[in-house]
N, C-alpha and C positions, 0 to 999 in steps of 0.2 A: 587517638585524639579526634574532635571535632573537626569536622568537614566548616573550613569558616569561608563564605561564597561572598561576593557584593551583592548580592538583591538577593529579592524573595524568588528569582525567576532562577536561581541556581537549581532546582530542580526540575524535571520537566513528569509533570502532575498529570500530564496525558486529558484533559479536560473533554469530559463526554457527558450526554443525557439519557434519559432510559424513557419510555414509558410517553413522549411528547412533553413530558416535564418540566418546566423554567428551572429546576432545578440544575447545577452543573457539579459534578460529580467526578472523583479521580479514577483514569482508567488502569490501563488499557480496557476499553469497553465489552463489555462479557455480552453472548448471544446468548438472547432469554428464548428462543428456541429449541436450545439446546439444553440439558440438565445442569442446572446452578445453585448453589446457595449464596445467600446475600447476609450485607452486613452493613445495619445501620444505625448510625451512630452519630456523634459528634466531631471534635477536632483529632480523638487518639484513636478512631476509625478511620480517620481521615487519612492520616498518618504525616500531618504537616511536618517538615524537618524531616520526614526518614525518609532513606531511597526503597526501602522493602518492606511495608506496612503488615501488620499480620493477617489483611486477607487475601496480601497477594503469598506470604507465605503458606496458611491454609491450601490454596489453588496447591503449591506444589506438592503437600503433605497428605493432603487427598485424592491428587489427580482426578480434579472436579472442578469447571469453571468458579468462580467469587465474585461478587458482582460487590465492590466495594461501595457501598453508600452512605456513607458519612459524609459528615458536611461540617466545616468547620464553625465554632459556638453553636452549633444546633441544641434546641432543646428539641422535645418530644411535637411541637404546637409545628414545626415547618414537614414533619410529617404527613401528622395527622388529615393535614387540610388537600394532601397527595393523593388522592380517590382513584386515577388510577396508576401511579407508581405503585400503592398497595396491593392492587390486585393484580398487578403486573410481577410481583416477590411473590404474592402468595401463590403463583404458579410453579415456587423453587422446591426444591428437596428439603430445604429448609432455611430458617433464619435468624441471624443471630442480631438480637437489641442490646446496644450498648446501654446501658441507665446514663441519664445527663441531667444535669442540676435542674431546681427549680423555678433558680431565679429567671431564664429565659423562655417563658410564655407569656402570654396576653394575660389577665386577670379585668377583677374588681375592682382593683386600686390603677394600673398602669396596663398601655400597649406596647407592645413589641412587635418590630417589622416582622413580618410575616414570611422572609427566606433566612434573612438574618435576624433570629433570633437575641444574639445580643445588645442588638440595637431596640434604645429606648424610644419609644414614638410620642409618650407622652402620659401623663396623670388623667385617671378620673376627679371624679367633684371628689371620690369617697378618700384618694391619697391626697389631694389639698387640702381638708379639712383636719385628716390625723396629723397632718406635716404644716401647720399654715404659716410657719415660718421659712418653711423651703422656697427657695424660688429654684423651681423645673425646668427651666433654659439652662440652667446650668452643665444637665446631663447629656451624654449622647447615647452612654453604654450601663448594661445594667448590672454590672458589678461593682461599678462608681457609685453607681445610685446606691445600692445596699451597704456600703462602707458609710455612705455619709447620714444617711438615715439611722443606723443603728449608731452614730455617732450623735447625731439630736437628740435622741431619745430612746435608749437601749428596751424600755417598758413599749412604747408606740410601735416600733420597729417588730417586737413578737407578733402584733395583732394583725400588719403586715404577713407577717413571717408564716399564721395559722392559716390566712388562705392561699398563700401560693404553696404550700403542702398539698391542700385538699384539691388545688386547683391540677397539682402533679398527677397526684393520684388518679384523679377523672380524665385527664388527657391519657396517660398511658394506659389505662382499660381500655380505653377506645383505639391508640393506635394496636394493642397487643388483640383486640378484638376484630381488628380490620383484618390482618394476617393471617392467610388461613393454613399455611403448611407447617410445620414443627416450626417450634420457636425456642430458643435459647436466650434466654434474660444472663446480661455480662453486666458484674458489677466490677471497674476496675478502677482501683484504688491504692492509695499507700495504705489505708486501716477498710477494717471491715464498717461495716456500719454501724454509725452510733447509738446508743441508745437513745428512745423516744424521750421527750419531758427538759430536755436542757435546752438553754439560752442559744440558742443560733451559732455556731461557729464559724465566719465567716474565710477562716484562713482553709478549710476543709473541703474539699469535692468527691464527688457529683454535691455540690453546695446545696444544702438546706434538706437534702436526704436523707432520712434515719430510716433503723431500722422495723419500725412501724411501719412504715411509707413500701418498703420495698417487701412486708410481706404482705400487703394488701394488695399486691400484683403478683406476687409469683404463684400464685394457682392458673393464672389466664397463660402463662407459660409451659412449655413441656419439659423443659429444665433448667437449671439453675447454674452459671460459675462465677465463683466470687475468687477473684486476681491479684493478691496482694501480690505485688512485685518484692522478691527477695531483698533482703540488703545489699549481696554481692551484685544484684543487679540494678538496685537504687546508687549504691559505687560509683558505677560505671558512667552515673550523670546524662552528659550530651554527647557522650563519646559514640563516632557513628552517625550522630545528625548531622545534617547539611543547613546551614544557615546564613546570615549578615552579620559584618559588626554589629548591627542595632539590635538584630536579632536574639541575642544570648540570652536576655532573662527570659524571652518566651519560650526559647527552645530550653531553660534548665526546668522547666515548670511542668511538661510534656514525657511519658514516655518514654523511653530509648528504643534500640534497634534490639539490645537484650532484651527486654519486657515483650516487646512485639514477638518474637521469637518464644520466649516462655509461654507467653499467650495462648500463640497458636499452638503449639503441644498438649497445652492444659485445654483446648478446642477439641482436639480430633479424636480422642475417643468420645468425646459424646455427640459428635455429631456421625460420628461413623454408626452409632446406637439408632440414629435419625433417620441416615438414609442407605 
């Protein structure tokens, strides 16, 4: 059964920085002096809800420090702009990129804060004009935003939909180009990646990702795993997380402690290939 806690503070997340970073990151904190590989990613790197995340299981499974760096709703864009967190990894054995959705980067149309990523900051002229019926105070987060907009207008919404694609794609050549020690590209998922050409699926993650998208990066890569979690291990739900009453829909929507664990096993021969 689920671990059910009163706050979010049920877990102790070990909060550390790497590199003079504003970033805060879950530890225990790894000495980048010493031989590492890192892992950066979003909120299921992060490992919110789990007491045993899969890079601290990795650590055990290789007996090699992990330098967990994920960050919870990160997209690729609070990376990127990390100049030297990145060359601070790219002194590891190697490194492993979670893929994370589209929707949270800065673009042509909208900004996003720039640590948190899912936070909406605001429209350009060029999303008031496709949306002029929208009024933008409304949002704070950009997964609001993209429900309500493909609900105005499912046609306007695509034109949206084509740059924050292309705008993916350009971000993560750059962060996978920043990196300069072996890299492993993680796509994890309940389905593999969709095909290119259809209507946006919103209920789907890494959101607005197909698979167009993710083979116009995995050359900048030195290898590839793609994680569909089993059914016996989709089963297993939130069984293993640590959560809040309030907490439950976030934590059933998340990974479990079996998936983390399947994970890192489907990790370590190819990173043992690496280093």
């Amino acid at each position: 059964m689920a671990y059910a806690f009163p706050g979010a503070g049920a877990l102790d997340y070990s909060p550390c920085s790497y590199a003079a970073s504003g970033l805060t990151f879950r530890g225990p904190r790894a000495d980048l002096r010493e031989p590492f590989i890192s892992c950066i990613g979003g909120t299921e790197t992060y490992g919110k809800f789990i007491p045993t995340p899969y890079p601290d299981i990795l650590e055990e499974m290789l007996e090699v420090q992990v330098a967990n760096l994920g960050c919870v709703n990160a997209g690729p864009e609070v990376f990127v702009q990390e100049r030297a967190l990145m060359q601070a990894l790219s002194g590891g054995l190697a490194c492993v990129v979670q893929i994370t959705g589209a929707q949270n980067l800065s673009n042509r149309y909208y900004s996003v804060h720039p640590r948190r990523n899912d936070r909406f900051t605001g429209p350009t002229p060029l999303l008031r004009s496709l949306f002029r019926q929208v009024d933008f105070t409304e949002f704070s987060f950009t997964r609001h935003l993209m429900h309500v907009l493909q609900t105005h207008s499912a046609d306007r919404f695509e034109v949206l939909v084509e740059e924050l694609r292309a705008a993916w794609v350009a971000r993560m050549k750059d962060l996978l180009g920043q990196i300069r020690c072996p890299t492993v590209l993680l796509w994890l998922a309940d389905a593999a990646p969709p095909a290119p050409g259809r209507r946006a699926d919103l209920a789907r993650d890494p959101m607005l990702v197909d698979a167009e998208m993710v083979a116009a990066i995995r050359p900048l890569a030195t290898a590839y795993v793609e994680m569909l979690p089993s059914p016996q291990a989709r089963a297993k739900g939130a069984e293993g997380m640590a959560f809040g009453p309030l907490e439950a829909h976030a934590a059933a929507s998340l990974p479990g402690p079996v998936v983390h664990y399947d994970l890192a096993k489907r990790l370590v021969p190819v990173l043992r290939q690496l280093i």
